[in-house]
N, C-alpha and C positions, 0 to 999 in steps of 0.2 A: 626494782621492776622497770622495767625495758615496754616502752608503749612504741610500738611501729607507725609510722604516721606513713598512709595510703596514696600515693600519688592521686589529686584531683580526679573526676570523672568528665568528660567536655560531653556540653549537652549543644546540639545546633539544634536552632529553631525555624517555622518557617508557616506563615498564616495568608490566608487568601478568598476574595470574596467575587463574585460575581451574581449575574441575577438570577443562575440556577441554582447557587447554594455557597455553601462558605465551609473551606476545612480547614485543620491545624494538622502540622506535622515537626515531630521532634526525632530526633537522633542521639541517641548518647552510645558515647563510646566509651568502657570502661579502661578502669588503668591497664589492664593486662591487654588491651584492644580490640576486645568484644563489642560490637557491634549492633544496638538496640532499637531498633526503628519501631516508631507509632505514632497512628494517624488517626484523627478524628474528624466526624463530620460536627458540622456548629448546628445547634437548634434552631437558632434565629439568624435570619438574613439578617447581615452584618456590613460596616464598611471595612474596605481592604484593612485598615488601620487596628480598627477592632479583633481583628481575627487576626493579625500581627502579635497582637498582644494578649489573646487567648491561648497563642501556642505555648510560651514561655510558662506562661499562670497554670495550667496542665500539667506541665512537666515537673518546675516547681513543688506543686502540690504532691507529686509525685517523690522528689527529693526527701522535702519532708517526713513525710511519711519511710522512708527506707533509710532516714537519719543518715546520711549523705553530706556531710558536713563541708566538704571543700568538691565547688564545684565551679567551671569552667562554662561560661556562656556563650556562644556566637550565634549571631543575627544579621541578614542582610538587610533587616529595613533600618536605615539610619536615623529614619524619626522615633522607632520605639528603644535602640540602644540609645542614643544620645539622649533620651530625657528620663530612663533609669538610671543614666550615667550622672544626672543633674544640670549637664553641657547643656538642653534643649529647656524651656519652660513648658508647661504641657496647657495648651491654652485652649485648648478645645473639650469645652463641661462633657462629655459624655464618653471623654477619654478617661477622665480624672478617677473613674472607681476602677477602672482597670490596671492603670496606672500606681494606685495606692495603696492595692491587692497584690499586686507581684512586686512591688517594694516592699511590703508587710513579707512577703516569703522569702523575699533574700534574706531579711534581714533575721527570720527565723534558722536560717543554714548560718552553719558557722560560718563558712571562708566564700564567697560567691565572687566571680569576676565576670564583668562581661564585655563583648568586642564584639565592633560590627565587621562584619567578613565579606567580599563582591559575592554578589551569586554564584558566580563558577566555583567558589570553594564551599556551596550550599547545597548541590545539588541533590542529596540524598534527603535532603529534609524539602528540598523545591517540590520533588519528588512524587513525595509522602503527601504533598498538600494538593499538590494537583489531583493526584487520585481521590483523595476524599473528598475533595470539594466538586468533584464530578458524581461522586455516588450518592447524593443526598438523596433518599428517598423518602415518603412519610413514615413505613412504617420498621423504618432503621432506627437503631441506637445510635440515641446523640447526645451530646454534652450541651449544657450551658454552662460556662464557668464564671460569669457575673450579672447578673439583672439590673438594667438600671431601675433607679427606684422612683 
C-alpha cells in the first residue's frame, strides 16, 4: 500500500490591538494554492502581544481539528515566533498561557514549522487584522481564545 504524503499547507498569521478593539487574522494557503483568509474580532481588549498570539492559537485549533498534520507557519512579530521557536524566553507572566497553549497545539500536529516573515510578505493576513480589529462592535461575534486565570 502506497500512502501519498500531502505537500504542508502555510498558514500566515497576523494579531493587533488598539483602544477601539483587537483582531486576529490568519491566511492559509493550501498545497494546491488555494487561498483561505479569516479574521476574527478578540473579546477582550488585549495587548498588541496578546493578540499576536491569539492569531496562531485560532488557526492552530483550527489545524487540529481538520487533522492537518504538516503545517507551515509565518509570522511578522518576532517576539511571538522566536519564543515558540525556544530562541526568545517568554518573560512576561501573562504571556505565558498563551504561549503554552499554541506549544501544546503544535506539538498536537504532527510536522508544524514556523518562520518569522517582514510584513511586506504578510500582507494578506495585516489585512485580515486591520479589518477586524476596526469592526469590534458589542453585539458581534467574538472569540476568546485564552482567559487569564
Amino acid at each position: 500500500m502506497v500512502i501519498e504524503v500531502q505537500p504542508p499547507w502555510k498558514m500566515y498569521f497576523d494579531g493587533a490591538a488598539h483602544h477601539g478593539g483587537a483582531g486576529a487574522g490568519v491566511v492559509f494557503v493550501t498545497s494546491q494554492g488555494k487561498v483561505l483568509p479569516y479574521f476574527f474580532t478578540l473579546m477582550q481588549l488585549c495587548s498588541n502581544n496578546v493578540a499576536e498570539y491569539q492569531a496562531p492559537i485560532l488557526r492552530l485549533e483550527m489545524a487540529v481539528e481538520m487533522k492537518r498534520l504538516q503545517l507551515q507557519v509565518f509570522g511578522d512579530s518576532q517576539l511571538v515566533v522566536n519564543q515558540l521557536l525556544g530562541n526568545y524566553e517568554v518573560k512576561k507572566p501573562k504571556l505565558c498561557p498563551y504561549h503554552d497553549y499554541a506549544k501544546n497545539l503544535m506539538g498536537w500536529l504532527g510536522d508544524v514549522t514556523i518562520q518569522h516573515v517582514p510584513r511586506k510578505e504578510n500582507k494578506k493576513a495585516d489585512a485580515l487584522v486591520a479589518l477586524a480589529s476596526s469592526l469590534t462592535l458589542p453585539d458581534q461575534a467574538q472569540v476568546t481564545v485564552c482567559q487569564n486565570g
